[in-house]
N, C-alpha and C positions, 0 to 999 in steps of 0.2 A: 504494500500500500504506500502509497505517494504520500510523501510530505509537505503538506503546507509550509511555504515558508510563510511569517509574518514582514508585513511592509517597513517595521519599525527593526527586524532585526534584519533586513537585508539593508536600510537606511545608514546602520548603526556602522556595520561593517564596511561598505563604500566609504563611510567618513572614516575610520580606523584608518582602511588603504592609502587615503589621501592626507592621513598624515604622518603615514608610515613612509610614502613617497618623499614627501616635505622634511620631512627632519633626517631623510637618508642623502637628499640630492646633494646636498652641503658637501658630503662625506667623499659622496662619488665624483663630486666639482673637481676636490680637492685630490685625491689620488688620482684622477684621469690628467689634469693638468699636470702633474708630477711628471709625466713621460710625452708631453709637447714639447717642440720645440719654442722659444720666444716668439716668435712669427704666429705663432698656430694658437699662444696664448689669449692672444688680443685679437683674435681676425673675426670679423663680422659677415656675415652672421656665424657667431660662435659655432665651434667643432664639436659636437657631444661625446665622439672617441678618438682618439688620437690617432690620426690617419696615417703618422710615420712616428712611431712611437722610440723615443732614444732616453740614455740614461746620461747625456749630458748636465739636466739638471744635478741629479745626483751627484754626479762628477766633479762638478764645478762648487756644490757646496762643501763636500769631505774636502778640498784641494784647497778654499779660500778660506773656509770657516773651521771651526774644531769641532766639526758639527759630532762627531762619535765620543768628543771624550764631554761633550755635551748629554750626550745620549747616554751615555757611562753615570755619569753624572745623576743623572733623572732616574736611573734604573735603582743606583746605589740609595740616595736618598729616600726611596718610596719602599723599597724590600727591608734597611736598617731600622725605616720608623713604621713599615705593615710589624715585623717581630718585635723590637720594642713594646706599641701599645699593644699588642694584642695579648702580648705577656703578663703588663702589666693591669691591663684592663679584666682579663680574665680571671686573675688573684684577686685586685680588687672587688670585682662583684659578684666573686665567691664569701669574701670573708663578709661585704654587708648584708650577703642575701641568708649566711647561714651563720652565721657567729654575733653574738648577744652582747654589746659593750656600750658604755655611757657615750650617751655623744652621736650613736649609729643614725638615729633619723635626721639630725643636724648638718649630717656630712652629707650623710644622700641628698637630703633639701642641698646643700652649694654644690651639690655634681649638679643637678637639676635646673638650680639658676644659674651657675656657666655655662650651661648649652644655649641660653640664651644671649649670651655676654659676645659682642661682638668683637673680632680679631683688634679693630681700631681703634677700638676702649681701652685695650690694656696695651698700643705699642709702643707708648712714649715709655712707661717704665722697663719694658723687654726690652727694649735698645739699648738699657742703660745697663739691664743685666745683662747683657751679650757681652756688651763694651767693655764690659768689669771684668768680665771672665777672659779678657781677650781672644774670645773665639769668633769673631764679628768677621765677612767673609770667607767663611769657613762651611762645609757642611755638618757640623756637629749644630750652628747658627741657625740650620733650618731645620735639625731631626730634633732637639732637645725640644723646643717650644710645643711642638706636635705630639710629644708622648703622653704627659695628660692629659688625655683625650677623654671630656667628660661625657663624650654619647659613647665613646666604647666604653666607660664604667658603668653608665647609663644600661647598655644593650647586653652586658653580658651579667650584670645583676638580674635583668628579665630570664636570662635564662638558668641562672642558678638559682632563680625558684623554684624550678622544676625538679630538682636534688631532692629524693627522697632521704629524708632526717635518718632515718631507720638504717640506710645505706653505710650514710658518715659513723654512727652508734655501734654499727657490728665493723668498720674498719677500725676504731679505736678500739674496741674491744679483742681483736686480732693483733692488736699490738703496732699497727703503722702509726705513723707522727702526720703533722700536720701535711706537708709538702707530701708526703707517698699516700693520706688520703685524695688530696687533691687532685694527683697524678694519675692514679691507679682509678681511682670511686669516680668522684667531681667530673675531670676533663672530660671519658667518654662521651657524659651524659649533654655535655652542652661543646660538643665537636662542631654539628652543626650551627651552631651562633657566633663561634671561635673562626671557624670558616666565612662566615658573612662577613664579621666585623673586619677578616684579613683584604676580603675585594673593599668594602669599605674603606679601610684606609689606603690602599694601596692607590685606588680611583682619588682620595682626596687628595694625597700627599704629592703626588702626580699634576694637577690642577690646581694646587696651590702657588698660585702665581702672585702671590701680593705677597704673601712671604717672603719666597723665592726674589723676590725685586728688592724686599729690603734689606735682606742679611746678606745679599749676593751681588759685588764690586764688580771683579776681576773674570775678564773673557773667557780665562779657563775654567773658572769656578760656575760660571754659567750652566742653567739645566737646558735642557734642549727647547722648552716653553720661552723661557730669556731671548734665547738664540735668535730663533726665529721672530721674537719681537725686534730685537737691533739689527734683526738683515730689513725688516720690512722699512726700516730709516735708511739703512748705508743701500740696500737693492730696491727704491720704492720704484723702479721699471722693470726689474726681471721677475715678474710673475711666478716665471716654471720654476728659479732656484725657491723662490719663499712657498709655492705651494709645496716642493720634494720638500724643505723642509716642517709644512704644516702637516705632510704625511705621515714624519718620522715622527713625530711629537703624536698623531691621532692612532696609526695602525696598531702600536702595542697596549694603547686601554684598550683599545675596543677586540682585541686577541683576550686579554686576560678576562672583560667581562664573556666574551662566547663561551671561553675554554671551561669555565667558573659558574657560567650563568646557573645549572643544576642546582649543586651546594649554596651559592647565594638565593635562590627563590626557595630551596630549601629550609635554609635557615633563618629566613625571615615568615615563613608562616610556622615553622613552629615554635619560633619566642612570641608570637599573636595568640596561641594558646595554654594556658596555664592547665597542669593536671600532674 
């Protein structure tokens, strides 16, 4: 027997498509330009695929710019500070979601209003503690600020709620200490939110570009995001080098969200339900 479709869900769908087209075209602008030559960039009416496709741009960016240790750069920064907070955000919202001390709903409540608190509220004093510590132009300038990350305390508290008490009670009782119930009980159970919150930061840390601009001077110490903002000044005609470089900066989030997508849509429906 034939299926009715309804008018509202065939509606619904058409729109979905058109704006799955629209927030992909961007994408495919952008890596299709990568392999034009300058001429094919700008020609009217536009080329929609690169009808002599060459890896000159690319060429010309690794040869004039440090475009890879740029890229080195971006990688090291965003994998040092995904295991940092996830490390530390995963202890802490074990310890306030199962451990009983003075003070527990006070701290939760200021993880909860700094996720509020905007990066530009607190920069004048972070500059000054960069400055102090003399790590200013440094990568440790950009991963230190990013490790208390109060939505990863936030997100992985949600999921060690779900730690059945009983679990922790018979690991103490067997004799482990705090760190091998953790390890052993705890982590299985909130792997999947542990996995979320790592594309999570990984995606943020990576897009963090206002940071990135303020603790980061020096050309070599540049992320690939930087990079490509100071070629679109020093290259504002050569199109195809700044597109290959907005390539190199877009193709590896959007690899790590495909590769990940699973465990990330995973792990966010189930810190949505409590049991």
């Amino acid at each position: 027997m034939k299926k009715n479709v309804h008018p509202v869900s065939f509606l619904a769908t058409g729109m979905l498509l058109l704006l799955t087209v629209l927030f992909i075209f961007p994408f495919y602008w952008i890596l299709t330009g990568a392999f034009k030559s300058q001429p094919d960039t700008i020609v009217v009416p536009p080329q929609w695929w690169p009808t002599a496709p060459t890896l000159e741009n690319f060429q010309q960016l690794i040869v004039q710019n440090p475009a890879m240790k740029w890229l080195w750069n971006s990688i090291f920064i965003s994998v040092t500070t995904m295991l940092l907070v996830c490390m530390t955000s995963a202890l802490a919202g074990y310890v306030l979601a199962k451990k009983r001390f003075y003070g527990q709903r006070l701290l939760f409540a200021l993880f909860v209003a700094a996720m509020a608190l905007p990066k530009q509220v607190i920069l004048v004093p972070l500059v000054r503690i960069i400055n102090f510590l003399g790590i200013h132009d440094t990568m440790a300038a950009v991963i230190l600020p990013l490790v208390g990350w109060p939505f990863g305390v936030f997100l992985m508290k949600q999921f060690s709620e779900n730690i059945p008490t009983e679990l922790l009670e018979s690991a103490k009782i067997d004799g482990c200490g705090e760190l091998s119930t953790f390890w052993n009980v705890a982590f299985p159970i909130v792997k999947p939110g542990f996995a979320a919150l790592a594309i999570f930061t990984f995606i943020n840390s990576w897009n963090d570009y206002f940071m990135q601009l303020v603790m980061l001077t020096s050309r070599d110490n540049l992320t690939i995001s930087l990079g490509v903002a100071t070629m679109q000044a020093e290259m504002a005609t050569n199109y195809g080098v700044i597109m290959a470089g907005a390539a190199m900066a877009a193709v590896p989030i959007v690899v790590i969200f495909l590769v990940f997508q699973k465990s990330f849509t995973q792990g966010i429906t189930m810190g949505a339900v409590k049991g």
